[in-house]
Each structure stands twice: as C-alpha cells, then as structure tokens.
PARO-502867 format. One record per atom (N, C-alpha, C): atom name; z, x, y; residue number from 1. Coordinates in nm, 2 decimals, always signed. Layout:
PARO-502867
+----+--------+--------+--------+-----+
| at |     pz |     px |     py |   i |
+----+--------+--------+--------+-----+
| CA |      Z |      X |      Y | NUM |
...
+----+--------+--------+--------+-----+
//
This chain:
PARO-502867
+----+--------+--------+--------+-----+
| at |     pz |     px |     py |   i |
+----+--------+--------+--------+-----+
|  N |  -2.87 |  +0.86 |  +0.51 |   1 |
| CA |  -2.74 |  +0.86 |  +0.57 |   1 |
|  C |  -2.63 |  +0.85 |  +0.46 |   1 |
|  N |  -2.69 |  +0.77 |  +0.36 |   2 |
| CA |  -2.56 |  +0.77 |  +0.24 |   2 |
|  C |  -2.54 |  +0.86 |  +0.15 |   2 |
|  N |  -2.60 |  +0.90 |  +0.13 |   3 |
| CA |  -2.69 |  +1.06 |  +0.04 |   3 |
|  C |  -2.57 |  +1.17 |  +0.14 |   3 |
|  N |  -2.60 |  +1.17 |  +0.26 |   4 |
| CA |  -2.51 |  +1.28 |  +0.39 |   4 |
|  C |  -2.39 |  +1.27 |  +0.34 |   4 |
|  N |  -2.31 |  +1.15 |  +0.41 |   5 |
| CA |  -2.15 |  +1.05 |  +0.35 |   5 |
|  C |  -2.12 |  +1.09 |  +0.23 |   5 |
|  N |  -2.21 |  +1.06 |  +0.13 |   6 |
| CA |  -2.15 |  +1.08 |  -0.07 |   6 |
|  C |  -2.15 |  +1.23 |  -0.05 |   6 |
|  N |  -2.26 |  +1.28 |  +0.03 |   7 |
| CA |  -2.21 |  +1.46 |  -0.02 |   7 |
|  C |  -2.12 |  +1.55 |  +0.06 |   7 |
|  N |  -2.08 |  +1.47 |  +0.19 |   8 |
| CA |  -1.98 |  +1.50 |  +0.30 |   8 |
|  C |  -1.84 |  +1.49 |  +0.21 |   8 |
|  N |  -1.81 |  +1.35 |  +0.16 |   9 |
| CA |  -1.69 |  +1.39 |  +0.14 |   9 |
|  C |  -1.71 |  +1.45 |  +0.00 |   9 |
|  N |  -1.77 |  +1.43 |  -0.09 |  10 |
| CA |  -1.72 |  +1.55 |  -0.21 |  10 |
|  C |  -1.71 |  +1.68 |  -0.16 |  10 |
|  N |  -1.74 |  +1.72 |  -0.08 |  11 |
| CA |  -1.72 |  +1.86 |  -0.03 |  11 |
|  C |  -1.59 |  +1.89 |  +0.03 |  11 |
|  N |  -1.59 |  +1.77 |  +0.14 |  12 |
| CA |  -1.44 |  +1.78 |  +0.14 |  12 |
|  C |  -1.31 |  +1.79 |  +0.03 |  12 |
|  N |  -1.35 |  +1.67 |  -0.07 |  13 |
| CA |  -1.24 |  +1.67 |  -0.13 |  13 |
|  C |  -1.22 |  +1.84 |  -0.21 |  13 |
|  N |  -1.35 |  +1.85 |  -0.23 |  14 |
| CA |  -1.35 |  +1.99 |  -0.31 |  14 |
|  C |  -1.28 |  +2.09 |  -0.29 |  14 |
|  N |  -1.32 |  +2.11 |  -0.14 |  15 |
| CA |  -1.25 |  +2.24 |  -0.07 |  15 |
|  C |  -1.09 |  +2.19 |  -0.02 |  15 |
|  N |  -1.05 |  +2.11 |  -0.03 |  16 |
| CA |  -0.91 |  +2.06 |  -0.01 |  16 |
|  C |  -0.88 |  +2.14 |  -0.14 |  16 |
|  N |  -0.90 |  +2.08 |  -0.27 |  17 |
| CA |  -0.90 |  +2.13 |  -0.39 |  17 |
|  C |  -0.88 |  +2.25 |  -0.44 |  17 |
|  N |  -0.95 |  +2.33 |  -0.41 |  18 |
| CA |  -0.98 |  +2.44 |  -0.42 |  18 |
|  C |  -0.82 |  +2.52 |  -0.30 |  18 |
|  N |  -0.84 |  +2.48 |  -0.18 |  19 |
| CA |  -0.74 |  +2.51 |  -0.07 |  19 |
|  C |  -0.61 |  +2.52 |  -0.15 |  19 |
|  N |  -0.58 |  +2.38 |  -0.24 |  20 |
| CA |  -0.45 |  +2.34 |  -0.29 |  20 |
|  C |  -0.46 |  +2.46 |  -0.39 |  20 |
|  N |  -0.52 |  +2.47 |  -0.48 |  21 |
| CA |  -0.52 |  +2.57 |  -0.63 |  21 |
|  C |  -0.48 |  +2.69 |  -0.57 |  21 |
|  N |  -0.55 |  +2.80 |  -0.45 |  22 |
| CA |  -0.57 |  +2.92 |  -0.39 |  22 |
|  C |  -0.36 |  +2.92 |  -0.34 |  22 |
|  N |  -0.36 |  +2.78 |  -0.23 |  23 |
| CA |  -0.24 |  +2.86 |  -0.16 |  23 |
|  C |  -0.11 |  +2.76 |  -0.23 |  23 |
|  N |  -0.14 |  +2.71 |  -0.34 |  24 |
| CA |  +0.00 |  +2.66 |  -0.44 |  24 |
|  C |  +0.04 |  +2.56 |  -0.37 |  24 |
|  N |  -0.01 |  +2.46 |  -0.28 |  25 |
| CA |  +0.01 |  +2.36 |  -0.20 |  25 |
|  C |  -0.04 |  +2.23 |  -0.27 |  25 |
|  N |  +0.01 |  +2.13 |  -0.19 |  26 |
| CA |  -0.09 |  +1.97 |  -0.21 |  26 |
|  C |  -0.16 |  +2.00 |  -0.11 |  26 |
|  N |  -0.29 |  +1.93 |  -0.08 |  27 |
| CA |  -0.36 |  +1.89 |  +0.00 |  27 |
|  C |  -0.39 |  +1.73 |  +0.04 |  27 |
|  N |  -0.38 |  +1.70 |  +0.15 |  28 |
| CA |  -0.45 |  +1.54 |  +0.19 |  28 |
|  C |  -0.56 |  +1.48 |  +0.26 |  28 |
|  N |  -0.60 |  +1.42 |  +0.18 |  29 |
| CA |  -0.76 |  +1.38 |  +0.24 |  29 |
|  C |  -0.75 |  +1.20 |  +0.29 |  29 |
|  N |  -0.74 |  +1.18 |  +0.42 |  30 |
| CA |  -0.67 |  +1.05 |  +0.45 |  30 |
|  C |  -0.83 |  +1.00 |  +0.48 |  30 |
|  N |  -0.80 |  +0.82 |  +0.46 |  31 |
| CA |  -0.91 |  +0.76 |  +0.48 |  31 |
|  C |  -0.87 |  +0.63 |  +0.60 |  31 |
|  N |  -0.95 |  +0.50 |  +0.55 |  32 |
| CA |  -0.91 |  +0.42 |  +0.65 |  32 |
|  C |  -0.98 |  +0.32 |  +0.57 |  32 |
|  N |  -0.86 |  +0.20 |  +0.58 |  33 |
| CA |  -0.95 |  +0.04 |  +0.50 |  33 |
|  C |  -1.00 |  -0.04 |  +0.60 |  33 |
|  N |  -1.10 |  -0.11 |  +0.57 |  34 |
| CA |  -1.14 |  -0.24 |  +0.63 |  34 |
|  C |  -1.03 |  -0.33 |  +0.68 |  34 |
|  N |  -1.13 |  -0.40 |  +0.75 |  35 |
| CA |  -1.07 |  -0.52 |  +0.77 |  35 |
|  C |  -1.08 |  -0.59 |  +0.66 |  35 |
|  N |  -1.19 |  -0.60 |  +0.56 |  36 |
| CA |  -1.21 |  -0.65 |  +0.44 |  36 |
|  C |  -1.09 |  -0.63 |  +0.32 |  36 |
|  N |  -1.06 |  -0.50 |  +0.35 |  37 |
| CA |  -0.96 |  -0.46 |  +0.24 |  37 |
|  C |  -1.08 |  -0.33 |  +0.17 |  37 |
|  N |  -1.14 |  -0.26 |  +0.20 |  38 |
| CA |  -1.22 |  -0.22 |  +0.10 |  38 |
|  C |  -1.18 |  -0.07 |  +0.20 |  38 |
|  N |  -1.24 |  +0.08 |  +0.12 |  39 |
| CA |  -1.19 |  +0.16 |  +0.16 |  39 |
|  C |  -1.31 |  +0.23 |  +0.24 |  39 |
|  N |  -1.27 |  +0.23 |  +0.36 |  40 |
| CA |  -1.40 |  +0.24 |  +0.40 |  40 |
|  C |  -1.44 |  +0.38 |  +0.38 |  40 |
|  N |  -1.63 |  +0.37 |  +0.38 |  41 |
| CA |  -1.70 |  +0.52 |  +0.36 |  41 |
|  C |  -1.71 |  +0.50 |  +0.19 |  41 |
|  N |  -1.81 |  +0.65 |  +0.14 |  42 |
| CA |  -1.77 |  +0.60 |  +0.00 |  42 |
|  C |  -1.64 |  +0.61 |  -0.07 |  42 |
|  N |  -1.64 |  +0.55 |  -0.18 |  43 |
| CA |  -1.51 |  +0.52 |  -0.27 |  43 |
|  C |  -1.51 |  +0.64 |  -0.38 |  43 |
|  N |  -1.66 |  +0.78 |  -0.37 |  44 |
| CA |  -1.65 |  +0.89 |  -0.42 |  44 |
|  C |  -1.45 |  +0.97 |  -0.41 |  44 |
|  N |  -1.42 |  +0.93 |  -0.31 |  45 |
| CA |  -1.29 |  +1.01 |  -0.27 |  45 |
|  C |  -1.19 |  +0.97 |  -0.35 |  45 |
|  N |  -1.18 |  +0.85 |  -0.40 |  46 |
| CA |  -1.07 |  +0.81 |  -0.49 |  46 |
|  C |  -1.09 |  +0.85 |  -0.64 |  46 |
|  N |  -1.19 |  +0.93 |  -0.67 |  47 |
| CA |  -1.24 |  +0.96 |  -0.79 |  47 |
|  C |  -1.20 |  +1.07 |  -0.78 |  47 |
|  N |  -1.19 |  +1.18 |  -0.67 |  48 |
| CA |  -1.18 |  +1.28 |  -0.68 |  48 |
|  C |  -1.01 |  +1.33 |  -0.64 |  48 |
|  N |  -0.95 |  +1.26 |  -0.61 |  49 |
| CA |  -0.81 |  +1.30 |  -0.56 |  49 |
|  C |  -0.71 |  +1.25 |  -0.71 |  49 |
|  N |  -0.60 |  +1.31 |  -0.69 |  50 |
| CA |  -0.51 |  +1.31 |  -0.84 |  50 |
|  C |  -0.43 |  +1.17 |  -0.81 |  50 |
|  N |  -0.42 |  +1.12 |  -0.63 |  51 |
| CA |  -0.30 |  +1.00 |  -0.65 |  51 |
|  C |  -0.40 |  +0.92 |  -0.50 |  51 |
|  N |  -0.38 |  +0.79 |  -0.49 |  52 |
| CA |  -0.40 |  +0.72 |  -0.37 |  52 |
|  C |  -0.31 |  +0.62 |  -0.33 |  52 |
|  N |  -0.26 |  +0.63 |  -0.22 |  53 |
| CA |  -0.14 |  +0.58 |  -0.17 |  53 |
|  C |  -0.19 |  +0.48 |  +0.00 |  53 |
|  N |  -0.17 |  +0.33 |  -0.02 |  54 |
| CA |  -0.20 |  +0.24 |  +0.10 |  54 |
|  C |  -0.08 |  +0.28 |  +0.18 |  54 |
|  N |  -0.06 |  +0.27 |  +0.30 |  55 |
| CA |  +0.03 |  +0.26 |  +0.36 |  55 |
|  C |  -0.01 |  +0.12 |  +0.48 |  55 |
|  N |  +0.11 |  +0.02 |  +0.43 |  56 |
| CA |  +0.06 |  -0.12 |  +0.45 |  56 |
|  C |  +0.19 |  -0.19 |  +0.58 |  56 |
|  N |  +0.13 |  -0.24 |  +0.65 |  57 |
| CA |  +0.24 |  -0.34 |  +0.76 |  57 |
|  C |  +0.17 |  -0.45 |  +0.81 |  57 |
|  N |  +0.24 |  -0.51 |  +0.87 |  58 |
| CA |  +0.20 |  -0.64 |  +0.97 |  58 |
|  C |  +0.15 |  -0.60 |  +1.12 |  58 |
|  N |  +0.06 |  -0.63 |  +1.17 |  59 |
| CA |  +0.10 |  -0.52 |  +1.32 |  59 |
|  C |  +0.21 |  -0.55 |  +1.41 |  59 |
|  N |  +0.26 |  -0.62 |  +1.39 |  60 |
| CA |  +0.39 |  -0.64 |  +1.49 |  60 |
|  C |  +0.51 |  -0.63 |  +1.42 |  60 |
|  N |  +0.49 |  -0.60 |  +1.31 |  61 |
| CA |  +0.64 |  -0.58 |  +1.22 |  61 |
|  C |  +0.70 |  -0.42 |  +1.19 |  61 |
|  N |  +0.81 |  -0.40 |  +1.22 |  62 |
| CA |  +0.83 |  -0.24 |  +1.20 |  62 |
|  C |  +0.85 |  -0.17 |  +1.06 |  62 |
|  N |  +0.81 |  -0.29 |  +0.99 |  63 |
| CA |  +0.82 |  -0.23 |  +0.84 |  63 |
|  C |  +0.69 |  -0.20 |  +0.83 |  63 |
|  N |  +0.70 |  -0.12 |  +0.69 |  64 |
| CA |  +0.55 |  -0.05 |  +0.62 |  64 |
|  C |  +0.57 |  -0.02 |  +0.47 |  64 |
|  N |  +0.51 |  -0.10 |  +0.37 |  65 |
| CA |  +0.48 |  -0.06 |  +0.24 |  65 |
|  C |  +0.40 |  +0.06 |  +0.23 |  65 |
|  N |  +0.45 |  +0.18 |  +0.14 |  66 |
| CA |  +0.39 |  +0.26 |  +0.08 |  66 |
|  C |  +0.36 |  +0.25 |  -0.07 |  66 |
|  N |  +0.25 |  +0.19 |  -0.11 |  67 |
| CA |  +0.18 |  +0.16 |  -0.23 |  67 |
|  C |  +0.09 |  +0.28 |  -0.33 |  67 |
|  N |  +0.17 |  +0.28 |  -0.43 |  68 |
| CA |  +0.07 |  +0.38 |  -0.50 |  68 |
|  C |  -0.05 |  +0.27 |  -0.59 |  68 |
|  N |  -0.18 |  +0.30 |  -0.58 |  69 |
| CA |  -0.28 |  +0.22 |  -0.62 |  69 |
|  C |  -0.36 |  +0.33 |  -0.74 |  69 |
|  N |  -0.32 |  +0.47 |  -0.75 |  70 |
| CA |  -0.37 |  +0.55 |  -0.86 |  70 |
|  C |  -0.28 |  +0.67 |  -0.84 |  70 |
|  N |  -0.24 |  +0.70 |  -0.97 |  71 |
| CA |  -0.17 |  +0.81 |  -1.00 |  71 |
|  C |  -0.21 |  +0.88 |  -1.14 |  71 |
|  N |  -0.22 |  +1.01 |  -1.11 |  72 |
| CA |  -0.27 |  +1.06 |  -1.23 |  72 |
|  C |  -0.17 |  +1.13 |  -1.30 |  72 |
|  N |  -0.07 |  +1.13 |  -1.26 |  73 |
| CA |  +0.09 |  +1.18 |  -1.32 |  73 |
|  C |  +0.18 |  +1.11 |  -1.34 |  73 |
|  N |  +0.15 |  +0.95 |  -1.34 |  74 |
| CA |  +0.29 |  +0.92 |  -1.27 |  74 |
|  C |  +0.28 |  +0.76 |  -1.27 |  74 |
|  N |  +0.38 |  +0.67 |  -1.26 |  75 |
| CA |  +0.36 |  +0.53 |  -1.24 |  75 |
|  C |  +0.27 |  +0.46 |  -1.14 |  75 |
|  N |  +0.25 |  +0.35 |  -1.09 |  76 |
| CA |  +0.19 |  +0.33 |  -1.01 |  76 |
|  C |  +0.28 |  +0.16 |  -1.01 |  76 |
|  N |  +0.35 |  +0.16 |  -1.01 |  77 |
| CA |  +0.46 |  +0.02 |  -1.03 |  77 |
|  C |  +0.61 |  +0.07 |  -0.94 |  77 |
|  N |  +0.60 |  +0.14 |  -0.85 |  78 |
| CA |  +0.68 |  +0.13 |  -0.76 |  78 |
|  C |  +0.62 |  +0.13 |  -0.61 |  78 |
|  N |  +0.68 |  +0.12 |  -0.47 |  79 |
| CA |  +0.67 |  +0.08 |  -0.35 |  79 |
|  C |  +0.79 |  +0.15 |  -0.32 |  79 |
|  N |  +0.73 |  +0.25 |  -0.18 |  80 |
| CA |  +0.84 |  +0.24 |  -0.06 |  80 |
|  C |  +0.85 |  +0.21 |  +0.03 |  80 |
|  N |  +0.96 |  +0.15 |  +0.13 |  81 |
| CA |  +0.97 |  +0.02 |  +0.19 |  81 |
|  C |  +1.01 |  +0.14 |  +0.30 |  81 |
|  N |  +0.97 |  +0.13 |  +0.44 |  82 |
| CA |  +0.97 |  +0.22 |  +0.51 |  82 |
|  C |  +1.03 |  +0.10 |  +0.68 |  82 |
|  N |  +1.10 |  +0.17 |  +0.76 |  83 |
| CA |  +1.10 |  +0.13 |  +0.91 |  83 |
|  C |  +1.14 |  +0.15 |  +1.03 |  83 |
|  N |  +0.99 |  +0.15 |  +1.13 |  84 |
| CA |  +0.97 |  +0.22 |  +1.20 |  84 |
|  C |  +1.10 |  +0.22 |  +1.34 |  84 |
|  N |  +1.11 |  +0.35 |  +1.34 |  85 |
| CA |  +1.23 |  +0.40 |  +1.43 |  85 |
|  C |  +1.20 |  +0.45 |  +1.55 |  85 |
|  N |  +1.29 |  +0.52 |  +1.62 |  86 |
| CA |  +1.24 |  +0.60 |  +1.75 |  86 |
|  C |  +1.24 |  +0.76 |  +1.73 |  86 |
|  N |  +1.27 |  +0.76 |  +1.56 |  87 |
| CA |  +1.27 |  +0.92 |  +1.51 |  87 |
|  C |  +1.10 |  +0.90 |  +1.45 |  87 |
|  N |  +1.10 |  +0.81 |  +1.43 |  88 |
| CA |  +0.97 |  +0.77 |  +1.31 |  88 |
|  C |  +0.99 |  +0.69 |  +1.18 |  88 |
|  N |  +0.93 |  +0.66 |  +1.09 |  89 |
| CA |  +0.94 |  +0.61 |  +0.94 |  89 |
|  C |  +1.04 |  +0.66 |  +0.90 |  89 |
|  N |  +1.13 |  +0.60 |  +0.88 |  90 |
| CA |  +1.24 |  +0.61 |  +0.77 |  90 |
|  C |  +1.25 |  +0.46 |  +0.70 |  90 |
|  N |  +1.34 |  +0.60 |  +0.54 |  91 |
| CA |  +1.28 |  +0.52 |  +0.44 |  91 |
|  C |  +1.42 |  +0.37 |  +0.46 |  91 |
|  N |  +1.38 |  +0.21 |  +0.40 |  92 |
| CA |  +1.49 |  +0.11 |  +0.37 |  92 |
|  C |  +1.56 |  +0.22 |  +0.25 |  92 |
|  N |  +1.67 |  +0.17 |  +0.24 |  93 |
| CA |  +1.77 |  +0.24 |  +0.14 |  93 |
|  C |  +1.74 |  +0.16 |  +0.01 |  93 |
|  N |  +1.82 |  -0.03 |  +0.05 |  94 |
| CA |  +1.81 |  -0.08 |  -0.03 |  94 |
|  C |  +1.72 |  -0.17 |  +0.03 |  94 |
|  N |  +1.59 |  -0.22 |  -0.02 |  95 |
| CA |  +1.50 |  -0.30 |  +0.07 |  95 |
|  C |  +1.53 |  -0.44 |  +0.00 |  95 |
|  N |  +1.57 |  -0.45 |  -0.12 |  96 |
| CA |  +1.58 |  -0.58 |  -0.23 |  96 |
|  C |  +1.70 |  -0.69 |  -0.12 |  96 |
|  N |  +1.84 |  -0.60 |  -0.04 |  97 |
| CA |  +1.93 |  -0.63 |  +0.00 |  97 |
|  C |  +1.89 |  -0.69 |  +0.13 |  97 |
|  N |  +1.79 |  -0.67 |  +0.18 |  98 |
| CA |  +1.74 |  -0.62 |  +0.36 |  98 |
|  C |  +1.64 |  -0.74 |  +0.33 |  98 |
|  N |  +1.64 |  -0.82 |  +0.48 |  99 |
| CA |  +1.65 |  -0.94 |  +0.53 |  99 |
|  C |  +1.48 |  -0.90 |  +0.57 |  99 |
|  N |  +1.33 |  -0.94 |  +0.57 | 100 |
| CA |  +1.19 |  -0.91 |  +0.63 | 100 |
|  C |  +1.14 |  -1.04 |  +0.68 | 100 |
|  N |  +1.06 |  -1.00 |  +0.79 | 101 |
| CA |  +1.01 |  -1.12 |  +0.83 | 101 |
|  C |  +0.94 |  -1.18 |  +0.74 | 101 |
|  N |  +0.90 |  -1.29 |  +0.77 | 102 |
| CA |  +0.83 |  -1.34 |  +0.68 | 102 |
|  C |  +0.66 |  -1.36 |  +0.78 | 102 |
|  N |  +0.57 |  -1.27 |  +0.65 | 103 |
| CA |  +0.41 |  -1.30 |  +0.64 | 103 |
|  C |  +0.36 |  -1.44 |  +0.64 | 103 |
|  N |  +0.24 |  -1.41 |  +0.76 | 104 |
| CA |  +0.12 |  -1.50 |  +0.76 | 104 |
|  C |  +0.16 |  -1.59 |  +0.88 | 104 |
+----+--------+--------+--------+-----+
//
C-alpha cells in the first residue's frame, strides 16, 4: 500500500508538471496535515512541487495564516494574514495594526 501512495502521488505531481510546462500555467497539488502537524500521505510531494504554502486558523476564529514553508524562488520569511468574509478570504491590509484573538 505504500509502494501504491509513493507512486500515486509522483505521478500526480508529474503530470500537474508537465500540464503546467504544456499550457504555460501554475498547477496545484493540495494536501491535508494531521492532527499531529505532519503532512499527511507521503512527504514525496513536497520534494516535488517548486513552493509549499500552510494555510493555518483557529477553528472558530475568522482569521487564517498563509505560510510559505518552501520556496524555490523566493523568500519564505513572510505571512499573509487573511479574513474570512461573506465574499470569502480577504486579504488584512495592515494585520501588525489589527486587534486578533488571542490563541490557546
């Protein structure tokens, strides 16, 4: 079954890959973390993609961190500070200014 999984998603990631190169697009290959914190399934997919981005909240809170945790172009030392609307996710402007509940 793990042999299936490790060669499920390289395949996927591949042909996303390939999809992006052919029609001049990004492609996205979304996953799902534990309750642990760990990413679930194998961790082959973050080896294979160019950026990996958490998208993190409290469950009762309308805010959501968007964390980059690998970039292959680019920093990985910023956050966007996102909150949930009746349109959807829109982005905080200034989030440094803006008042958050407080965690735990």
């Amino acid at each position: 079954m793990a042999f299936r999984q490790y060669h499920s998603s390289t395949a996927i990631g591949a042909k996303t890959n390939d999809l992006g190169e052919i029609q001049r697009c990004a492609g996205f290959v979304t996953g799902h973390v534990t309750k642990e914190g760990a990413i679930a399934g194998p961790r082959v997919l973050e080896h294979i993609v160019d950026v990996v981005l958490y998208l993190e909240g409290e469950q009762f809170s309308a805010y959501r961190l968007l964390r980059c945790v690998k970039n292959r172009f680019g920093s990985t030392n910023e956050i966007g500070v996102f909150e949930m609307k009746e349109k959807g996710l829109i982005e905080v402007e200034n989030p440094r200014w803006h008042s958050f509940p407080a965690s735990g």
